[in-house]
C-alpha positions as CSV (number, residue, x, y, z in Angstrom):
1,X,15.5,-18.6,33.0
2,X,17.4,-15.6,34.2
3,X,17.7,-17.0,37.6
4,X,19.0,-20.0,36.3
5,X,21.4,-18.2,33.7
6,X,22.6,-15.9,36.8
7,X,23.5,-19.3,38.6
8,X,25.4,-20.5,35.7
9,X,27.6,-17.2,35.3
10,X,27.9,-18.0,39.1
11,X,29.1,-21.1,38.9
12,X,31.5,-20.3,36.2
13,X,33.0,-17.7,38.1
14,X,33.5,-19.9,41.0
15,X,35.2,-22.6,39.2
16,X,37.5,-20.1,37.1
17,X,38.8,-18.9,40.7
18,X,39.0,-22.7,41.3
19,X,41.2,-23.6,38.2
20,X,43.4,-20.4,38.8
21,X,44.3,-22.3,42.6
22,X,44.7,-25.6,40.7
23,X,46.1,-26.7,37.1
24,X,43.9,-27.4,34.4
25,X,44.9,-28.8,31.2
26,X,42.9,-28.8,28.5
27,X,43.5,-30.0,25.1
28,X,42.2,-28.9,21.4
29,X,43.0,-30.7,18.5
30,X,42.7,-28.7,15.0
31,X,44.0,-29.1,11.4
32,X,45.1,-25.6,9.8
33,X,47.8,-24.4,7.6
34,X,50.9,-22.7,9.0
35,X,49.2,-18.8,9.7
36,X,45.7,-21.0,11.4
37,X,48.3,-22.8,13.7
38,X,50.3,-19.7,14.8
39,X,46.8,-17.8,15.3
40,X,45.6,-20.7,17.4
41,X,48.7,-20.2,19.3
42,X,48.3,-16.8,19.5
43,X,44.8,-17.0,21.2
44,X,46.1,-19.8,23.4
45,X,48.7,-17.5,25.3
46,X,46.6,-14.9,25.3
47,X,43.8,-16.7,27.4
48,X,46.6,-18.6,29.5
49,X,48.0,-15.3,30.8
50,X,44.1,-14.1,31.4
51,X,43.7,-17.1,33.0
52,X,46.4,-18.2,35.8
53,X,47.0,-21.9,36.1
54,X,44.5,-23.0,33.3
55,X,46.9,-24.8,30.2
56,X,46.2,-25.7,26.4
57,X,47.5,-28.0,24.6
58,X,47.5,-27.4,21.0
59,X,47.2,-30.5,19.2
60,X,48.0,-30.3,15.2
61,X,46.5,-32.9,12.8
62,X,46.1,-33.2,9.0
63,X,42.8,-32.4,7.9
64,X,42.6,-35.9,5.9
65,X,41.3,-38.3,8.4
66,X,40.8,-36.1,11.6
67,X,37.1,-36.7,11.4
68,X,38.0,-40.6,11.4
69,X,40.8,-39.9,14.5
70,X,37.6,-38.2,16.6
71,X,35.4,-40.7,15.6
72,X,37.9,-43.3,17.2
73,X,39.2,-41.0,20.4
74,X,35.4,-40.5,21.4
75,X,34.5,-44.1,21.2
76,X,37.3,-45.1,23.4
77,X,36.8,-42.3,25.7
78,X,40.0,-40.5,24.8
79,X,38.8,-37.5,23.2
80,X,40.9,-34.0,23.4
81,X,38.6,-31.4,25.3
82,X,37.7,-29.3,22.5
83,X,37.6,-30.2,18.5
84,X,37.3,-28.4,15.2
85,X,34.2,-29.4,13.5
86,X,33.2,-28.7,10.0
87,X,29.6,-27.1,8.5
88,X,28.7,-30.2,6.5
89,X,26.9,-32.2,9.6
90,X,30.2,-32.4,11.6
91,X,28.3,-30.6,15.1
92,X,25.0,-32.8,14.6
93,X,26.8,-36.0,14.0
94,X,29.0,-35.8,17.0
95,X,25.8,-34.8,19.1
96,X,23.3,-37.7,18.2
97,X,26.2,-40.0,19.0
98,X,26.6,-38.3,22.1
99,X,30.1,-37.2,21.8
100,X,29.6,-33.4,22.5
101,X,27.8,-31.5,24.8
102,X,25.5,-28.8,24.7
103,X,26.5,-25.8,25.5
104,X,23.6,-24.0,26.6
105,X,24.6,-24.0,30.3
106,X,27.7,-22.0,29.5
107,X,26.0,-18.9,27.3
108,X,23.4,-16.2,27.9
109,X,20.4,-16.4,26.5
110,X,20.9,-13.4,23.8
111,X,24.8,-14.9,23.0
112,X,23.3,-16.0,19.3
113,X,22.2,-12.9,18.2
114,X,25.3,-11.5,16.9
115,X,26.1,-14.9,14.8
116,X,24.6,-15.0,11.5
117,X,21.5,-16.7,11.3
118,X,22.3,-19.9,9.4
119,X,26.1,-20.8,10.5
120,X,24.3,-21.0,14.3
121,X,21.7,-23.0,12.7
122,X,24.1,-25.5,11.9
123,X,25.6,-25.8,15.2
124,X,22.6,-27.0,16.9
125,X,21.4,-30.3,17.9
126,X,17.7,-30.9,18.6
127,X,17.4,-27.2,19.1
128,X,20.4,-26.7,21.4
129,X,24.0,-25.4,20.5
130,X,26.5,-28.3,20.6
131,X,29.5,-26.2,19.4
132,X,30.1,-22.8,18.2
133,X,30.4,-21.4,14.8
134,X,34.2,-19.5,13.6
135,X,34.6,-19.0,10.1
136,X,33.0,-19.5,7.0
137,X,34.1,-19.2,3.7
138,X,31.4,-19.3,0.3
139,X,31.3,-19.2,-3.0
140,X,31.3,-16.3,-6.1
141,X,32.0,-15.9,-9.4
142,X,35.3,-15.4,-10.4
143,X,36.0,-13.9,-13.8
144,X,39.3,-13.3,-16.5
145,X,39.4,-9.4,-16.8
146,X,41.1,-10.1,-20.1
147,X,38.6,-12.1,-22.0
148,X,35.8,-9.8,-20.2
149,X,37.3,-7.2,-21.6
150,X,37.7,-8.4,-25.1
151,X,34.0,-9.5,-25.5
152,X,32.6,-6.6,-23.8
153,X,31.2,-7.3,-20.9
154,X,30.1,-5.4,-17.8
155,X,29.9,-7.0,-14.5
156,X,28.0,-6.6,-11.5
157,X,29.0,-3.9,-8.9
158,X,27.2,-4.6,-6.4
159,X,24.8,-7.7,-4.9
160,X,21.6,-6.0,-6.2
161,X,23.0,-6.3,-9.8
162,X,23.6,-9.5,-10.1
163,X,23.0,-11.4,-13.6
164,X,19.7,-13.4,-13.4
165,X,20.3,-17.5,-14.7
166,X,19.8,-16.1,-18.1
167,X,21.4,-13.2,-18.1
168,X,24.7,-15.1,-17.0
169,X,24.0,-17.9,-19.6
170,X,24.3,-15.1,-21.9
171,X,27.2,-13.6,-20.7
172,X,29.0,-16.9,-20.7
173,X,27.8,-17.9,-24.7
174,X,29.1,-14.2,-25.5
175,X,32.8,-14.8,-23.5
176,X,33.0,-17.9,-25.2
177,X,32.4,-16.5,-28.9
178,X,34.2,-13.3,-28.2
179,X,37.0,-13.8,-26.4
180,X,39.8,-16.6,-26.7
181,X,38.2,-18.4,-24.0
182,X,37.7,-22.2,-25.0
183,X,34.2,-22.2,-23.1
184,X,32.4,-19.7,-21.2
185,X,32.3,-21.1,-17.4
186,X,32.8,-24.2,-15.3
187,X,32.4,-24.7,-11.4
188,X,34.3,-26.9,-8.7
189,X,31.5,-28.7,-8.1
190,X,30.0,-30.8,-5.4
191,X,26.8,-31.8,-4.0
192,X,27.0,-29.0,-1.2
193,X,27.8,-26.4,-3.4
194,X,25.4,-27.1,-5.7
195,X,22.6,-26.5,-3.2
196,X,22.9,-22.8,-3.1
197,X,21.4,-22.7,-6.5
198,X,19.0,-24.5,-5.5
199,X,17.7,-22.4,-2.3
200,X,18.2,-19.4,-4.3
201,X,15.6,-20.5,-6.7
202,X,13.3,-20.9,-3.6
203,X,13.5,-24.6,-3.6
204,X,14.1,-27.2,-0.9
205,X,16.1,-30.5,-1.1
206,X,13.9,-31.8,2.0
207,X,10.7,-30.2,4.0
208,X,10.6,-27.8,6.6
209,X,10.6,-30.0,9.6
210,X,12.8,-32.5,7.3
211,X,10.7,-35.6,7.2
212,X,10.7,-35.8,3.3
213,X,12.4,-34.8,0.1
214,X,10.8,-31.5,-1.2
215,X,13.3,-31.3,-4.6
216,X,10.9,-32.8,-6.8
217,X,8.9,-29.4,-7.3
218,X,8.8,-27.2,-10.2
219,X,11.7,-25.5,-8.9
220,X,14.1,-28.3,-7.7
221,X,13.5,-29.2,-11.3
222,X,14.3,-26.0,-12.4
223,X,17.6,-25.9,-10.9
224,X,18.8,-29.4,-12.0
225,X,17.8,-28.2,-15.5
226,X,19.1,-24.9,-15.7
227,X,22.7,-26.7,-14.5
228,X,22.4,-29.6,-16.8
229,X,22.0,-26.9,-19.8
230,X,25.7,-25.5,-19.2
231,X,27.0,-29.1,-20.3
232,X,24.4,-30.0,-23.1
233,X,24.8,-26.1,-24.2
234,X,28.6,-26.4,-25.0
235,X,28.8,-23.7,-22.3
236,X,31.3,-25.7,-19.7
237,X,33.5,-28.7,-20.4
238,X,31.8,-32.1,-19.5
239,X,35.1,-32.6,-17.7
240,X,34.0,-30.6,-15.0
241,X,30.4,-32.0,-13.7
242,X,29.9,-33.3,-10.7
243,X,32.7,-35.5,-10.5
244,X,35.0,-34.3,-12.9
245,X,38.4,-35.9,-14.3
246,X,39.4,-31.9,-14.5
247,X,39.6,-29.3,-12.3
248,X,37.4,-26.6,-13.1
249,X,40.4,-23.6,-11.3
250,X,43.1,-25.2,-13.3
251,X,41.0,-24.8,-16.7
252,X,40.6,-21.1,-15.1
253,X,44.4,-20.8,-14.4
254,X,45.6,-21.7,-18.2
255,X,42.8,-19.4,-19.6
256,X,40.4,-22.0,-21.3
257,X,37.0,-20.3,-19.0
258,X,36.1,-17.2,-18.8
259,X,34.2,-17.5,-15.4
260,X,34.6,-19.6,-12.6
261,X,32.3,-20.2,-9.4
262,X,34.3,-21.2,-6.9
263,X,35.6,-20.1,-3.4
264,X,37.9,-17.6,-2.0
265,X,40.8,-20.2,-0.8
266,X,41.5,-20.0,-4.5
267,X,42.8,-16.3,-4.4
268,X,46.2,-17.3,-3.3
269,X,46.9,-20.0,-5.6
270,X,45.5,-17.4,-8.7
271,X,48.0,-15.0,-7.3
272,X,51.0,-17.4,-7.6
273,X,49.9,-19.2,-10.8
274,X,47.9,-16.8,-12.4
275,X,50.0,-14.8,-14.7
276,X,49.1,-14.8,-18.1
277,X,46.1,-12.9,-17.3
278,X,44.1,-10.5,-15.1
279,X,41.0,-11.9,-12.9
280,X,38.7,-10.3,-10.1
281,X,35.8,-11.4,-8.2
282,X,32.3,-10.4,-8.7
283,X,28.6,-11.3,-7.7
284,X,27.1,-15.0,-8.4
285,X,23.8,-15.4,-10.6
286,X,20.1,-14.8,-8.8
287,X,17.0,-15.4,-9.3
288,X,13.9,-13.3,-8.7
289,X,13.3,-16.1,-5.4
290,X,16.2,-14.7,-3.6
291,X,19.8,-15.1,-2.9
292,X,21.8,-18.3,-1.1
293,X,25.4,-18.7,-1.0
294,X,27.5,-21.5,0.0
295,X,28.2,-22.8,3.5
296,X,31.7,-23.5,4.0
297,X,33.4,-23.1,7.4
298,X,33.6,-24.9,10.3
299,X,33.6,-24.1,14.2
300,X,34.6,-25.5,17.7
301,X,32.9,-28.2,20.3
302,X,33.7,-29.5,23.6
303,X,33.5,-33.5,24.3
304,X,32.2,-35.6,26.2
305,X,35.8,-37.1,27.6
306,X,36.5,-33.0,29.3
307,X,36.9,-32.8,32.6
308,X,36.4,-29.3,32.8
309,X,33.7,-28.8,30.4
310,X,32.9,-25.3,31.6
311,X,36.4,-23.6,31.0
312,X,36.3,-25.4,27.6
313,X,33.4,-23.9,27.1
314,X,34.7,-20.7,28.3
315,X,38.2,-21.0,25.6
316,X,35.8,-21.7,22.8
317,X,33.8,-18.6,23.6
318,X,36.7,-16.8,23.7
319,X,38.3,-17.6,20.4
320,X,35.0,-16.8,18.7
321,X,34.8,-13.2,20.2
322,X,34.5,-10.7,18.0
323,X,38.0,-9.7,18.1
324,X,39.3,-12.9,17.6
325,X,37.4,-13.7,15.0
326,X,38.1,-10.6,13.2
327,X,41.9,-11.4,13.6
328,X,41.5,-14.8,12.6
329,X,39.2,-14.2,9.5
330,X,41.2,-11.2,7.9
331,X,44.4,-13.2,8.4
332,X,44.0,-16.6,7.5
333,X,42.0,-15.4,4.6
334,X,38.0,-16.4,6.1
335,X,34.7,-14.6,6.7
336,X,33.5,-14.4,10.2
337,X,30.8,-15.7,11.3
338,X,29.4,-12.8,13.5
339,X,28.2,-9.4,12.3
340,X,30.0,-7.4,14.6
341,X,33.0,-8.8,13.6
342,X,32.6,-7.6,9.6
343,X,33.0,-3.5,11.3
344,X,36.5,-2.8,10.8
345,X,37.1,-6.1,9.0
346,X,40.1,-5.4,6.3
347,X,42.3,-8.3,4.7
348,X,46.4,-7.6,4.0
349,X,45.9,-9.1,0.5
350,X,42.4,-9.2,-1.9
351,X,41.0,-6.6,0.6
352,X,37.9,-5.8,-2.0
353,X,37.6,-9.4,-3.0
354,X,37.5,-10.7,0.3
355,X,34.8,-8.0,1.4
356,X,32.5,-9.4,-1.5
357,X,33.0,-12.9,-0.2
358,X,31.8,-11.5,3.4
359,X,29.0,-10.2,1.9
360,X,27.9,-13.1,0.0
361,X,28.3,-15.4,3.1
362,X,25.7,-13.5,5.3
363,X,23.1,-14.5,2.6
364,X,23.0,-17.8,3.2
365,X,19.6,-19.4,3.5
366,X,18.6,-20.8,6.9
367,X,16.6,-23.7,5.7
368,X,20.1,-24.7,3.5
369,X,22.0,-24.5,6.8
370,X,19.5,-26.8,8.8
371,X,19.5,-29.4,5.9
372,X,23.6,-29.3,5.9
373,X,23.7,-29.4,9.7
374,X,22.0,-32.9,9.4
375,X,24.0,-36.0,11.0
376,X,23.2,-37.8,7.5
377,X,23.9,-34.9,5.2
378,X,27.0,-36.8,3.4
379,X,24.4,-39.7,2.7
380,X,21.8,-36.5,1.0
381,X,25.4,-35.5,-0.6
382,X,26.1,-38.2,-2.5
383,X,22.8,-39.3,-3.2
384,X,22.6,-35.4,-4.9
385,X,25.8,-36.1,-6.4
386,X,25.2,-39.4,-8.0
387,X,22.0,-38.3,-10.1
388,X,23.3,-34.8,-10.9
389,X,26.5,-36.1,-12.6
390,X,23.9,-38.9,-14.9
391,X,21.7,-35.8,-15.7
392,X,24.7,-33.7,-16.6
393,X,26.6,-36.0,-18.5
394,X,24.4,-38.5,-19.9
395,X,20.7,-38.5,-21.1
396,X,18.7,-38.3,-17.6
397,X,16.2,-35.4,-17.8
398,X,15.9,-33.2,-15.1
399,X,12.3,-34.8,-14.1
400,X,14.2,-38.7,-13.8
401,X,16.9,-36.9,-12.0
402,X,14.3,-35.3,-9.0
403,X,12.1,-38.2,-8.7
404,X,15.0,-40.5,-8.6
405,X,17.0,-38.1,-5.4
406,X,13.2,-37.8,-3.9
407,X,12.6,-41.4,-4.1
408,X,16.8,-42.5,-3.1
409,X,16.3,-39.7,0.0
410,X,12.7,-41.1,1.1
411,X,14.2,-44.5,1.4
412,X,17.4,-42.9,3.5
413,X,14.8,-40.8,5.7
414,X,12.6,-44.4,6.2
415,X,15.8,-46.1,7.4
416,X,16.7,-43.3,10.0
């Protein structure tokens, strides 16, 4: 392996002289805001000038359809060098169709041990990476400091004080009768998100080597339960279940809930439209099985249609470097995706909040990332989705509601 490995490097290093006595154009198409896209550009000069002769294109597109646009360029053989690719089974659908490559060739064999464990889970492909992880972003509870304050409530300072299900159920009935709050939490749900609760608890929306459903268990029917009790509790408005006429941050916004689980690409907007009332960031619910977070982020891969796969490779490697994910994290408002890149790691705005979110997004369960790394996790999603909104809003138990995703996700696996 070494010998091999040793040739690779080899090779690389002979073709990188080779590119510096030739042009190379490569091209990488990305969606991203304003500060993403200047970043992007930022890291593109930066290798250009390392690397004499070798050009990037940069190639902006709105995140709405730019699945759908890959989808089309790969078929047709037109595919930019290197794409974006997002944690929710982006990197294993593009491999089984055999639009990506794997990317073993190009990285030692001790490159994944800085990345956290489960966002290089969900890169691979039949064991292999076929892309590499960037950011992530999760999920935590945020909370108005106001109507915290009026009911009397303490909140977690740290991970290992988190409120157990109950506890939080309990600080959300006492917000909601102490406080003007109009109910005591909501979340912006979907499927996805969802699933953290359900890993924390220690359960499992498919087996271990994902042949089967595994949610209908004591504890996947737990979790659906314990969730369907905020709506038949009075404890979150039925507008926001799993596919809610109402926002869950806009009911946060005008101060009708006094918690809020969502993610931290809400700070900003709080900030600007937040004004009526003070809010902060603190620790999600636990359980005694563990803790989980949610899996947001996405990361890079190089296509099939590259002719110069290996310095591809070699640009994508260097954008998620430690430094340049550090950079790219703290000022386009992500967490990194590598360990070493969380020394040093401060934000320009919602330092501490952003910290807590770093925290929480290295807790994320491995098994969760395997099952979201799955080509057909957006059929598991809405399958999840469907029944979870019926058992929150209407009268399906939690027991219908996990033998009816077991039995919807059996039939999905069968056809596979």
């Amino acid at each position: 392996m070494k010998v091999f490995l040793c040739s690779a490097t080899l090779i690389l290093a002979i073709l990188m002289m080779s590119a510096q006595a030739q042009d190379v154009n490569l091209s990488f198409a990305t969606w991203g805001n304003t500060t993403e896209m200047q970043l992007f550009n930022e890291m593109i000069a930066a290798f250009e000038n390392d690397h004499p002769g070798v050009s990037i294109e940069l190639v902006e597109r709105p995140s709405q359809g730019y699945k759908d646009q890959v989808i089309a360029e790969l078929a047709a053989g037109q595919a930019t060098d290197i794409i974006r690719a997002g944690f929710a089974g982006d990197f294993a659908f593009y491999a089984n169709a055999g639009g990506t490559i794997d990317l073993s060739p190009y990285l030692d064999d001790n490159f994944s041990e800085d990345f956290f464990d489960a966002a290089w889970t969900i890169v691979k492909y039949d064991d292999r990476p076929y892309g590499l992880p960037f950011v992530t972003d999760t999920h935590a509870l945020f909370y108005n400091v106001d109507y915290i304050n009026q009911a009397g409530i303490q909140v977690p300072q740290t991970m290992d004080e988190c409120w157990s299900w109950d506890e939080f159920m309990e600080r959300s009935r006492i917000a909601m009768e102490n406080s003007d709050a109009d109910y005591g939490h909501a979340a912006l749900w979907n499927a996805k998100r969802w699933l953290l609760f359900l890993y924390s608890n220690g359960g499992r929306l498919l087996t271990e080597d994902m042949s089967a459903p595994a949610i209908n268990d004591e504890l996947g029917i737990q979790t659906i339960a314990w969730t369907k009790s905020w709506y038949d509790e009075g404890l979150a408005p039925l507008s926001t279940t799993m596919k809610p006429s109402e926002q869950a941050d806009q009911l946060f916004i005008n101060g009708s809930i006094a918690f809020f689980i969502s993610g931290s690409w809400h700070l900003p907007a709080l900030r600007e439209n937040m004004l009526s009332y003070d809010w902060d960031v603190t620790y999600l619910p636990c359980t005694e099985n563990g803790q989980d977070a949610d899996l947001g982020g996405n990361g890079f891969a190089v296509t099939k249609d590259s002719e110069n796969p290996e310095i591809a490779a070699e640009f994508i490697k260097f954008m998620t470097n430690t430094d340049n994910m550090r950079t790219f994290a703290s000022q386009a408002f992500f967490n990194p995706v590598r360990n070493s890149a969380l020394e040093g790691l401060e934000y320009p705005e919602f330092n501490k909040q952003m910290l807590l979110f770093a925290e929480v997004a290295s807790t994320v369960d491995s098994d969760h990332a395997a099952v979201q790394g799955l080509p057909i996790f957006p059929q598991l999603s809405a399958i999840v989705a469907d029944e979870l909104d019926l058992a929150f809003v209407g009268e399906q138990s939690a027991e219908e509601t996990a033998k009816n995703i077991s039995d919807k996700i059996a039939n999905l696996l069968g056809d596979q």
